[in-house]
Steps between C-alpha positions, in 0.01 A plus 500: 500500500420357830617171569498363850752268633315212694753444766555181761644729780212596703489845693872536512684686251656304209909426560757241330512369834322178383697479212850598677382206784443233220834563307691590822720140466580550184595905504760355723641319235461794258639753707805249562546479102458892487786551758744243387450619133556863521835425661791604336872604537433832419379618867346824339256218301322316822536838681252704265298191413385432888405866525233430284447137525485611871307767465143329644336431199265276516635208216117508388636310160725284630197411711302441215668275345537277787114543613434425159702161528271465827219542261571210284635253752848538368718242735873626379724787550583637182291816543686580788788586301310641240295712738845665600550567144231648483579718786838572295306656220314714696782630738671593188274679347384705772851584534489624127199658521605732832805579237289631228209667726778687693317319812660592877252263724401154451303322749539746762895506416792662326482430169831241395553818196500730785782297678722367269395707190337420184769286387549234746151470497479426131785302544374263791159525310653310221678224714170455664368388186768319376450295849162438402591342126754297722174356708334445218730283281560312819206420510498336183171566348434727172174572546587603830811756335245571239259652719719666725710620213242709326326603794871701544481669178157570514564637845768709293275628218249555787730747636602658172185559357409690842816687469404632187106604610693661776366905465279399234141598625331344161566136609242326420338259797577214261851574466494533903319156523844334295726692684369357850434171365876465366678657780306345813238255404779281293657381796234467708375266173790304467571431866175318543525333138819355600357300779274318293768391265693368776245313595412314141191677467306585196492801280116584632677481811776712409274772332292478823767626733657771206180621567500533813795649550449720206183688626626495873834662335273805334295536801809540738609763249157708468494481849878623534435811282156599654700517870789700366239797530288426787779280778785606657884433471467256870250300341645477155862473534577731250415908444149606495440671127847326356268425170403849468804619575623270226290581221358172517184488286253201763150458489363724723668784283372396197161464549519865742635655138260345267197612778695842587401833398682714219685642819556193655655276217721849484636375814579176445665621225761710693530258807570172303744715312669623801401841511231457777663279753482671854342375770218714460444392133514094651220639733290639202591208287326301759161705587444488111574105517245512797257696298476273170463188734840382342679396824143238554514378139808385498450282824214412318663373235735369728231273647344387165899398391502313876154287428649384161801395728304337730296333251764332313521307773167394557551178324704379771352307766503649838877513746701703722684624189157579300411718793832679540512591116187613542565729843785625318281659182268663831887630654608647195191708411467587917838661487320814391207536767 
């Protein structure tokens, strides 16, 4: 699978920059929603929240949605709000998610788990959402809470279902596929299909951006899962090898087992069990990546899932914000070169 990315950038290399510049107004507004709403009287709430909220991620949904509003010409404000909630949902769950993968760094920092302990961090987790539902029925529209609503629960089945491939070598590349489609593509899917609601568009329209979102949402997540064997903690934010440490069962493992020798799937075998988990055996685990050309399919797969983004788009006549979506696809997949 080779797909190439035709990108509008020229010689430098692709950023959100031109996506960040074109929303900046509006993130303003977002990030004002985002601090007033995760306020509360319980100081230990808005204490552990801003750690992560803080934490210099980059907002690239929250971002979509509003570049995707760009994209469309919308004129009000409503996705501002929902573009925080959006940002609500995904706080929370990666506050979850360092919970259940025993995580202690996250985007270059102390984990909020590691800090306050699992508890709290379940605990804001949860308020986090419930801020979100509170956006959303402000906002008034059911199609809106629809959307939003399920992408939360498929988020959460997302999550489950990985939990329980976790150590199981046999996962099949299909099941992978659903588990990375529910627990990261969903929201990238619904945060650009909201925009087009709030803008009165039509359900082509609507489908249009869900796919866009959808395929730049698997791509991000190939891409994240070939890196944690071949970047380094600076450049990730998190530990290099956390997946194999994990027993996490991601595409470049899979298709190293089903090309590995007898000796080889042995292996993987004891390491995504637990048994072979040293620094040496990460080291190992990686050459035999290296040497079944898994680590380059996966970014190649990567890039085919980033042209489908980028043509879902095509339909739209050429802007700022057609460009930016566009640049963004190119960032996501450069994150590994």
């Amino acid at each position: 699978m080779t797909a190439e990315i035709h990108q509008l950038h020229g010689d430098r290399p692709p950023s959100l920059d031109p996506m960040m510049a074109l929303v900046a107004a509006d993130m303003n507004e977002v990030n004002s929603v985002i601090l007033d709403r995760m306020q509360s009287e319980v100081p230990l709430i808005p204490e552990l929240a801003g750690h992560l909220i803080a934490g210099g991620g980059k907002r690239m949904r929250p971002m979509l949605t509003l570049a995707c509003g760009k994209l469309l010409d919308y004129p009000g404000r409503r996705h501002c709000k929902l573009a925080a909630a959006v940002e609500f949902i995904h706080t929370a769950t990666l506050l979850h998610d360092d919970v259940v993968d025993k995580s202690d760094l996250r985007r270059g920092r102390k984990t909020a788990n590691l800090i306050w302990g699992n508890s709290a961090s379940v605990l804001v987790g949860d308020f986090l959402f419930s801020r979100a539902f509170e956006v959303m029925v402000e906002d008034g529209s059911l199609k809106v809470l629809k959307i939003l609503s399920r992408a939360s629960a498929v988020i959460a089945e997302g999550e489950v279902n990985q939990l329980s491939a976790q150590r199981r070598i046999e996962t099949s590349e299909d099941q992978y596929l659903a588990i990375i489609n529910a627990k990261t593509a969903e929201l990238f899917a619904a945060a650009c299909k909201i925009a087009a609601v709030v803008a009165e568009r039509d359900e082509a329209t609507e489908a249009a951006l869900d796919a866009y979102g959808r395929n730049l949402g698997i791509a991000f997540q190939l891409v994240d899962d070939a890196i944690d064997y071949v970047s380094d903690a600076e450049t990730m934010g998190k530990g290099v090898g956390d997946d194999f440490r994990d027993g996490k069962v991601t595409l470049p493992v899979i298709l190293a087992y089903a090309r590995g020798s007898t000796e080889e799937r042995d292996f993987w075998k004891l390491a995504i069990t637990g048994h072979r988990t040293a620094d040496e055996d990460l080291l190992h685990a990686t050459r035999l990546l290296h040497k079944h050309g898994t680590i380059e399919d996966t970014l190649a797969r990567a890039r085919h899932y980033g042209q489908r983004a980028v043509d879902a788009i095509g339909g739209f006549r050429a802007s700022q914000a057609k460009a930016a979506l566009t640049e963004a696809v190119a960032f996501a997949i450069a994150r590994a070169y």
